[in-house]
BAZASE-611989 format. One line per field, with one value per residue: residue in one letter; y negated, x, z negated of N, C-alpha, C, O, CB in turn. Coordinates in steps of 0.1 Angstrom, whole numbers, plus 5000, padded with zeros to 4 digits. Glycine has a CB too. Layout:
N
resn	c(A	...)
nv	c(Y	...)
nu	c(X	...)
nw	c(Z	...)
cav	c(Y	...)
cau	c(X	...)
caw	c(Z	...)
cv	c(Y	...)
cu	c(X	...)
cw	c(Z	...)
ov	c(Y	...)
ou	c(X	...)
ow	c(Z	...)
cbv	c(Y	...)
cbu	c(X	...)
cbw	c(Z	...)
//
This chain:
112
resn	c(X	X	X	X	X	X	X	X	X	X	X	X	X	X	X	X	X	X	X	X	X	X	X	X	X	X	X	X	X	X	X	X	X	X	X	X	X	X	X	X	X	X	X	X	X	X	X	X	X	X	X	X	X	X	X	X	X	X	X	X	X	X	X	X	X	X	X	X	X	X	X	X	X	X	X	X	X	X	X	X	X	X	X	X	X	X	X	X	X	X	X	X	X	X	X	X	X	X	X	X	X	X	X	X	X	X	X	X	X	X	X	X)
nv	c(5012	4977	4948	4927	4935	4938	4912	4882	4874	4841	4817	4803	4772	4747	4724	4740	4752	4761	4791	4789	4784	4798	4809	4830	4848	4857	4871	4890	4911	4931	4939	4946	4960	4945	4923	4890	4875	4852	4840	4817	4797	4803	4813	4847	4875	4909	4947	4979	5006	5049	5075	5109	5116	5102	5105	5103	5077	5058	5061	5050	5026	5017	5019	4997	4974	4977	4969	4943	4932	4933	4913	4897	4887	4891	4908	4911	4937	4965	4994	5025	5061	5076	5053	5022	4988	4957	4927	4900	4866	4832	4821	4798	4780	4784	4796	4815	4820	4827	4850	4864	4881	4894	4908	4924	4938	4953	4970	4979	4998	5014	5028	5051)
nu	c(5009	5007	5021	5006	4982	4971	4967	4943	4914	4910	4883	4872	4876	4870	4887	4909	4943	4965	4986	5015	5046	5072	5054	5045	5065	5070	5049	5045	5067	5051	5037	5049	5038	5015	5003	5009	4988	4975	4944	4929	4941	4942	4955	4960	4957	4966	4955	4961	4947	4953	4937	4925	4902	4870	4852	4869	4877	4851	4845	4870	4864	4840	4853	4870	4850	4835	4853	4860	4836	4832	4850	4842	4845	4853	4863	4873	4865	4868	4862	4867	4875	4894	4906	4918	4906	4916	4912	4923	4913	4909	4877	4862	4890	4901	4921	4950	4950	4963	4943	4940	4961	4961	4939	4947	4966	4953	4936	4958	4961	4934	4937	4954)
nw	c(5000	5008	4998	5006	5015	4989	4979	4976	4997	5004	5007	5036	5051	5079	5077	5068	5065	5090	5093	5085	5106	5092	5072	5089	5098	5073	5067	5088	5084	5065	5083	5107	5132	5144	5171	5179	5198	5221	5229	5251	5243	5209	5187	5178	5160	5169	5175	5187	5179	5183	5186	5188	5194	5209	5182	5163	5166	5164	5134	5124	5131	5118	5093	5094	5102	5077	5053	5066	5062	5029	5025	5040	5062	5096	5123	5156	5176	5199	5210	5220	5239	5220	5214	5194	5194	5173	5165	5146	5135	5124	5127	5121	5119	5141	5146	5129	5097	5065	5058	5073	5078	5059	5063	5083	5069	5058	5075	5082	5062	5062	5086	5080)
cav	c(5000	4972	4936	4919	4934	4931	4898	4881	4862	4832	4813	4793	4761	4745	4720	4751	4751	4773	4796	4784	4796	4805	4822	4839	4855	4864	4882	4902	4922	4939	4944	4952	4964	4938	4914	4877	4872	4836	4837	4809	4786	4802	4823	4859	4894	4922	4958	4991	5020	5057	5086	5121	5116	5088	5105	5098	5060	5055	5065	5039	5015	5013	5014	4980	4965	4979	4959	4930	4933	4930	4903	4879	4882	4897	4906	4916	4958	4972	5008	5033	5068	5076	5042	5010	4974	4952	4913	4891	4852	4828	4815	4784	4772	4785	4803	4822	4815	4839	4862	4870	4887	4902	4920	4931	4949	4966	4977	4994	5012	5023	5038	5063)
cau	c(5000	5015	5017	5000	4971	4962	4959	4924	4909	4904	4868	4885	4862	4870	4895	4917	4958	4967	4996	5032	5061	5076	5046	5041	5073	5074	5039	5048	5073	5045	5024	5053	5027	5007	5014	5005	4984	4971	4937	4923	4949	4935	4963	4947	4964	4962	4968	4952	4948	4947	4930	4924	4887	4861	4846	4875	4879	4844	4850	4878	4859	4834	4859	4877	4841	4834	4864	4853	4820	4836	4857	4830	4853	4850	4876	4870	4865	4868	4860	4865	4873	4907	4919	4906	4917	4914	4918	4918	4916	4899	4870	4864	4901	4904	4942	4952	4952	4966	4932	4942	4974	4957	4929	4953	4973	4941	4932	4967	4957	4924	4941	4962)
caw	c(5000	5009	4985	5015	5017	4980	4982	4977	5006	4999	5018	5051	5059	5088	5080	5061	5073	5098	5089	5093	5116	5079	5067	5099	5099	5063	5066	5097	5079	5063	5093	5119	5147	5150	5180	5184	5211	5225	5238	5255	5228	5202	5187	5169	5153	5172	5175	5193	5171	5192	5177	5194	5203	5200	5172	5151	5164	5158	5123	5119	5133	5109	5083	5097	5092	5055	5047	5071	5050	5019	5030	5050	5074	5104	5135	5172	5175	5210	5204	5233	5236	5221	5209	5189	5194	5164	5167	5134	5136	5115	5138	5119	5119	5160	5148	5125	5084	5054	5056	5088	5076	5045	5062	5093	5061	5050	5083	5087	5051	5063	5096	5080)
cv	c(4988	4958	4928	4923	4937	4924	4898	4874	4854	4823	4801	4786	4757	4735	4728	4748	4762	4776	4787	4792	4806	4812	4830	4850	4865	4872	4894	4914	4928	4944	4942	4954	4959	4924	4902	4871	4855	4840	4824	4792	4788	4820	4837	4873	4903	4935	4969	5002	5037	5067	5095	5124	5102	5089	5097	5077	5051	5057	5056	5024	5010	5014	5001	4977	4968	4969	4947	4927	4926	4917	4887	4876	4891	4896	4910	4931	4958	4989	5017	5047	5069	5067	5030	4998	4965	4941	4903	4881	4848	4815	4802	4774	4774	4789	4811	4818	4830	4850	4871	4882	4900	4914	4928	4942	4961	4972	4985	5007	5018	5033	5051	5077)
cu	c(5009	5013	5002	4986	4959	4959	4947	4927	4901	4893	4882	4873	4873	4881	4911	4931	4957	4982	5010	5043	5065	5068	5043	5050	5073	5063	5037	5056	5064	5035	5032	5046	5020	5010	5000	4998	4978	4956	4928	4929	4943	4950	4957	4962	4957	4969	4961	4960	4949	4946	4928	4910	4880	4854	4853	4880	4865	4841	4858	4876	4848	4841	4864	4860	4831	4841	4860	4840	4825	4846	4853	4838	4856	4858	4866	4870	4862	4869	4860	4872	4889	4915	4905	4910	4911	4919	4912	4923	4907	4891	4868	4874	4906	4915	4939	4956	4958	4960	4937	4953	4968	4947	4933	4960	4965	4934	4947	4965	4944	4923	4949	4958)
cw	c(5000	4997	4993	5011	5003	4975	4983	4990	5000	5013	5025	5051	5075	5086	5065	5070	5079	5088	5095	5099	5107	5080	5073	5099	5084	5060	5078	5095	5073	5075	5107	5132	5152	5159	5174	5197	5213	5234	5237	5244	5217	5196	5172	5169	5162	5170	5181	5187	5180	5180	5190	5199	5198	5189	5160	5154	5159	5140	5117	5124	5118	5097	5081	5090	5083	5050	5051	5062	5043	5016	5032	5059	5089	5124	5150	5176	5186	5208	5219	5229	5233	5214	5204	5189	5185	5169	5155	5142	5126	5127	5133	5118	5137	5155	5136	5105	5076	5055	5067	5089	5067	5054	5074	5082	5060	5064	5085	5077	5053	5076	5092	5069)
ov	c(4987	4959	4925	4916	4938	4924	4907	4870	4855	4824	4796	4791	4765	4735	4722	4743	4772	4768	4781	4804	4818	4822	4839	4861	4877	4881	4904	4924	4938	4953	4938	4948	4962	4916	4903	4863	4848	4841	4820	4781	4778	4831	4835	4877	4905	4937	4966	5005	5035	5067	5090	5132	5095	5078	5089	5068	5041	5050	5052	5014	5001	5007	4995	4977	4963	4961	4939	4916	4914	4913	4876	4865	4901	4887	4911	4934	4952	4994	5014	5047	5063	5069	5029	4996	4962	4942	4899	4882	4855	4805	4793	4762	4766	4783	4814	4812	4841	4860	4883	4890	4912	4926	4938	4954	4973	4981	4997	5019	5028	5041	5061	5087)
ou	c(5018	5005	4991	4980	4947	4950	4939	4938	4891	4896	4893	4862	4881	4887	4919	4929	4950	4987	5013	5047	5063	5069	5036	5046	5077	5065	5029	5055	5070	5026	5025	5049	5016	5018	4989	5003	4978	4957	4921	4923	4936	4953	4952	4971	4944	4981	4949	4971	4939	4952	4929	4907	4883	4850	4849	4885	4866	4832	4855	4883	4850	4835	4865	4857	4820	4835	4855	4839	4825	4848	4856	4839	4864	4858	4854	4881	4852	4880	4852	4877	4897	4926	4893	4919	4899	4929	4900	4931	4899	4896	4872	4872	4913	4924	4928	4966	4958	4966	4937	4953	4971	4947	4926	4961	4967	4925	4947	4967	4942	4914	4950	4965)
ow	c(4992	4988	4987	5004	5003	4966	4987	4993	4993	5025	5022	5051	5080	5097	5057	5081	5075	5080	5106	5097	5109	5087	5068	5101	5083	5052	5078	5101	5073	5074	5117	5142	5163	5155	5169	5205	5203	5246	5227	5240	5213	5201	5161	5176	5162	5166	5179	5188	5187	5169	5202	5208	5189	5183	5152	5147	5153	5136	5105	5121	5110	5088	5070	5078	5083	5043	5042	5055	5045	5005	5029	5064	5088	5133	5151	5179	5188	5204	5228	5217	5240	5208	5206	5181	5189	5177	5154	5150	5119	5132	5141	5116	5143	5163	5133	5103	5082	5054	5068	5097	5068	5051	5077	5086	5061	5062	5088	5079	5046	5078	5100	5069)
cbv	c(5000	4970	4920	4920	4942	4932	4891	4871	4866	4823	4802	4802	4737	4743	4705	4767	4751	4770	4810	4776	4787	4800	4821	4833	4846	4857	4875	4898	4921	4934	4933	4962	4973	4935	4919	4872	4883	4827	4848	4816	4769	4801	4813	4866	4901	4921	4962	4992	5019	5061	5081	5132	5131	5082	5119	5112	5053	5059	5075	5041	5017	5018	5020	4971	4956	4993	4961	4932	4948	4939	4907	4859	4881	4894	4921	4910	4969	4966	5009	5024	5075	5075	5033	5011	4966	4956	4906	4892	4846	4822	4822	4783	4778	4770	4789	4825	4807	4835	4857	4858	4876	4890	4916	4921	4943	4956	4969	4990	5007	5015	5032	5058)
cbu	c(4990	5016	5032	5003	4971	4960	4962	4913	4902	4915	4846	4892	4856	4860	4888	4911	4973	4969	4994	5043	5079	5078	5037	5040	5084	5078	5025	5052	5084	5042	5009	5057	5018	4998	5018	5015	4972	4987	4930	4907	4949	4916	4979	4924	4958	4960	4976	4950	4933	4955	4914	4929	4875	4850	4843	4890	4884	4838	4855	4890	4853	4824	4865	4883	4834	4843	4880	4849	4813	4840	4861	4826	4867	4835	4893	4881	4853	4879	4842	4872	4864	4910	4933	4900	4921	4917	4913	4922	4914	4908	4857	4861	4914	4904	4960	4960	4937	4962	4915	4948	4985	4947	4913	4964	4977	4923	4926	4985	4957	4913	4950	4977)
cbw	c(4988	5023	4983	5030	5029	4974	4994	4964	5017	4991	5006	5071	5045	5093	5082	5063	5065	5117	5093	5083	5121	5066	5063	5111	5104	5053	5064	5107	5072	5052	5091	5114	5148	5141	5202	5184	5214	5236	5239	5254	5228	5207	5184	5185	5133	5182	5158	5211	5161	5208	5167	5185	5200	5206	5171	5149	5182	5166	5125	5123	5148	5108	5082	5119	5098	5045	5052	5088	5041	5015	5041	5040	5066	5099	5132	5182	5166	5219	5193	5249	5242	5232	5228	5174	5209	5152	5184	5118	5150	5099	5143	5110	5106	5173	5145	5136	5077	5041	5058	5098	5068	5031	5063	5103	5047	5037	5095	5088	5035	5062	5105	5076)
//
């Protein structure tokens, strides 16, 4: 279990900080796999999970949003047969804040 992802989330409004270069770097060592993507200037966590059939990605899908549930926070799930692609951001800041980090951790602990 990593430190990261037992962190609380804390509520994001809309004029919340985005993460910093620093803090970006120093919360990706716990969450190695997940890349940085940019869509539409909107920079978001990702990562695509694969599993051995869709039974079992559907399965880890609804576990991401349990957690998302419990959170109020809620990522991007592409669910297909085989594989699952997760995308946190924080929609009210348009990038990427703390939570973002925290519930990418707790999705790598509810993949394994």
């Amino acid at each position: 279990m990593s430190q990261l992802s037992e962190q609380p989330c804390e509520a994001c409004h809309w004029d919340a900080p985005h993460v910093t270069e620093t803090e970006i770097e120093q919360y990706r060592t716990e969450i190695p796999e997940w890349q940085i993507v940019d869509r539409n200037g909107i920079m978001q966590l990702q990562r695509t999970f694969t599993f051995k059939n869709f039974v079992q990605a559907l399965d880890f899908t609804q576990r991401v949003g349990e957690i998302a549930e419990q959170a109020d926070h809620h990522p991007a799930i592409l669910t297909e047969y085989g594989k699952v692609t997760v995308s946190w951001w924080s929609h009210k800041i348009k990038g990427l804040h703390k939570n973002d980090f925290i519930l990418a951790a707790r999705t790598d602990e509810v993949a394994t």
